[in-house]
C-alpha positions in Angstrom: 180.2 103.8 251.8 182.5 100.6 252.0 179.5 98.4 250.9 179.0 100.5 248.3 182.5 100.1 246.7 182.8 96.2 247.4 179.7 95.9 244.9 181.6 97.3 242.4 183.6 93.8 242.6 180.8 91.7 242.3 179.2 93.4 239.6 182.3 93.2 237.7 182.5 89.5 238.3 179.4 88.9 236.9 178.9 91.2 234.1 182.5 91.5 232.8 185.4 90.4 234.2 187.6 87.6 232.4 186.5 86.4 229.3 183.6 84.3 230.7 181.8 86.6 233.6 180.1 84.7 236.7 176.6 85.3 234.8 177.7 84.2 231.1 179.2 80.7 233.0 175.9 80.1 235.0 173.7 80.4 231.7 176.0 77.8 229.5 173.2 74.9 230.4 170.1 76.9 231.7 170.8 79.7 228.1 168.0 82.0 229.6 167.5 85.1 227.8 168.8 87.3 230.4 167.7 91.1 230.1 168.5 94.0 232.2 165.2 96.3 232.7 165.9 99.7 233.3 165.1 103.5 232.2 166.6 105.4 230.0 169.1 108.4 231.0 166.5 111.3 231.2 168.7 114.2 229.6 166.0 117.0 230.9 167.4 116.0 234.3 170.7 116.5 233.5 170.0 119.8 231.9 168.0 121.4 235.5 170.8 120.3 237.6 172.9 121.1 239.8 170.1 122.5 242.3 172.2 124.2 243.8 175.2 121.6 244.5 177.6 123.4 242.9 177.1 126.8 244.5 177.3 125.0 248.2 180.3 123.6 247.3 182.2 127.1 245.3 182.3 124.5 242.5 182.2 126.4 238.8 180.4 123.2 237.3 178.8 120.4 239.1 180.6 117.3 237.3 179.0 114.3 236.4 175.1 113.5 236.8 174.2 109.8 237.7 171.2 108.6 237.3 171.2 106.7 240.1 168.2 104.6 241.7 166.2 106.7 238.8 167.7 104.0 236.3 165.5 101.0 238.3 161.8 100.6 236.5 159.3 102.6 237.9 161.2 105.1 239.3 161.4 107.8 236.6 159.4 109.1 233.9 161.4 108.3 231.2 160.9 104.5 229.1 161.9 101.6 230.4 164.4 99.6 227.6 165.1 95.9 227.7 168.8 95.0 227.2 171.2 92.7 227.0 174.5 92.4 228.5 176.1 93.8 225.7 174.1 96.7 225.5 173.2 97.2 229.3 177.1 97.5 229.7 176.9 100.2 227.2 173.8 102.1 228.9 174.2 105.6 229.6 173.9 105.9 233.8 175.5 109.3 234.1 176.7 112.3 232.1 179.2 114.9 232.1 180.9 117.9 230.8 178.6 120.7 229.7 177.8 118.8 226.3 176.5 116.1 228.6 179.1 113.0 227.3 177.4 110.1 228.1 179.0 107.2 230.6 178.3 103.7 230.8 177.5 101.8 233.5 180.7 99.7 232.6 182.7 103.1 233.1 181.1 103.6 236.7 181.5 100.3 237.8 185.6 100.3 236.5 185.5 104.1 238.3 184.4 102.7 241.5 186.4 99.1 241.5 189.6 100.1 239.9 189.8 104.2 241.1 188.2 104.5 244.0 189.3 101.2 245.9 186.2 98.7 245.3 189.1 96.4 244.1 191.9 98.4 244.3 192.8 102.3 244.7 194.3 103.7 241.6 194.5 107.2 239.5 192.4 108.0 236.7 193.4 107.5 233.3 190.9 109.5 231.2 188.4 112.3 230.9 185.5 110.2 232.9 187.8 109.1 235.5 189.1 112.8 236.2 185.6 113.9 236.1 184.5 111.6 238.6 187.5 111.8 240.9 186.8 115.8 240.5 183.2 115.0 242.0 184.5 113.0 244.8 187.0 115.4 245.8 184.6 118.3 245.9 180.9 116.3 247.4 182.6 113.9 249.7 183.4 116.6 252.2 181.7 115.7 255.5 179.7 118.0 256.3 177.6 118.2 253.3 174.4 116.1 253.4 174.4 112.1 252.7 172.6 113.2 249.3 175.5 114.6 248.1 177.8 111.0 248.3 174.4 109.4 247.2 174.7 110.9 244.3 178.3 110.0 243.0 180.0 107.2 241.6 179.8 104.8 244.0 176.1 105.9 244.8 175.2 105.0 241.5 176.2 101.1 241.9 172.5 101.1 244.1 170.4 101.4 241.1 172.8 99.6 238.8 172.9 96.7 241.1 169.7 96.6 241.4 169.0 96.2 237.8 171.6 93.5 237.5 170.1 91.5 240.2 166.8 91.9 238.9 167.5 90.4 235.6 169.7 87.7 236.9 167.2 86.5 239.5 165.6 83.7 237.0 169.0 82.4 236.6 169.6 82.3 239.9 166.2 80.6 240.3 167.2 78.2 237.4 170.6 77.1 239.0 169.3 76.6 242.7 166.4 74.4 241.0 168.4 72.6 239.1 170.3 68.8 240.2 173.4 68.8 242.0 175.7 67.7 238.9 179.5 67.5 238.2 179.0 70.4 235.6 177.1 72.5 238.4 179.7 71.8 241.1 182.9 72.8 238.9 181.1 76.1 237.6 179.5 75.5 234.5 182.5 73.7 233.3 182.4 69.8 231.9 
């Protein structure tokens, strides 16, 4: 579970921490159109959960639904959408409350770095947070099955990550290829 919560770090570093992320800086020279691959939040799931979960646990609602490794290509049934950073930070990954809310992959990756201890421990400070701590404090129990913390916040950081990577490998590819420079040493700076 500790790996889990350390990505939360590096994904923030690259997608949105400071006002330059790690992947923004590595793209000033190479300007690759970078797009993040992934499927859309397939609200029909949401809507036949909680099989079971919430009974096992005496929980009255299940709380938020991620979507998990089901958000990597090929791995649901719903479309796959091409992003960009912008709007990949915006893409619904989970849902909660009975009206199904939608929440970002931004939100889950703050949940998991800034609540749950990825970078720091801390207490929630809206209705997504509380929802999510609410999961954690009723799934993370240990004896309930590894699905069950598979399926949470910090869970969720597999498929997301796994996006990310995905669309960032030509940069990566670009970078490694490209001459050893004063520009490339000092990060992308002159």
């Amino acid at each position: 579970m500790y790996e889990k919560l350390l990505i939360s770090a590096l994904l923030g570093k690259l997608l949105f921490d400071t006002s330059q992320p790690l992947s923004i800086r590595a793209n000033v020279r190479m300007r690759l159109a970078i797009r993040y691959s992934a499927h859309e939040f397939d609200f029909d799931y949401a809507a036949r959960m909680p099989f079971g979960f919430a009974d096992m646990v005496g929980a009255q609602d299940l709380g938020p639904v991620v979507q998990g490794g089901l958000i990597i290509p090929g791995q649901d049934r719903t479309p796959v959408v091409d992003l960009t950073l912008k709007n990949w930070l915006r893409h619904t990954a989970a849902v909660h409350g009975k009206d199904n809310r939608p929440i970002s992959v931004h939100q889950i990756i703050n949940f998991v770095a800034h609540i749950e201890g990825g970078v720091h421990a801390g207490l929630p400070k809206d209705e997504v947070e509380e929802a999510f701590n609410e999961f954690n404090r009723l799934y993370y129990e240990p004896n309930l099955p590894r699905a069950f913390h598979e399926a949470g916040p910090a869970g969720a950081l597999v498929g997301i990550g796994t996006v990310t990577l995905a669309a960032l490998r030509p940069l990566y590819e670009a970078v490694v290829a490209a001459p050893v420079t004063p520009w490339r040493m000092n990060s992308g700076t002159e």
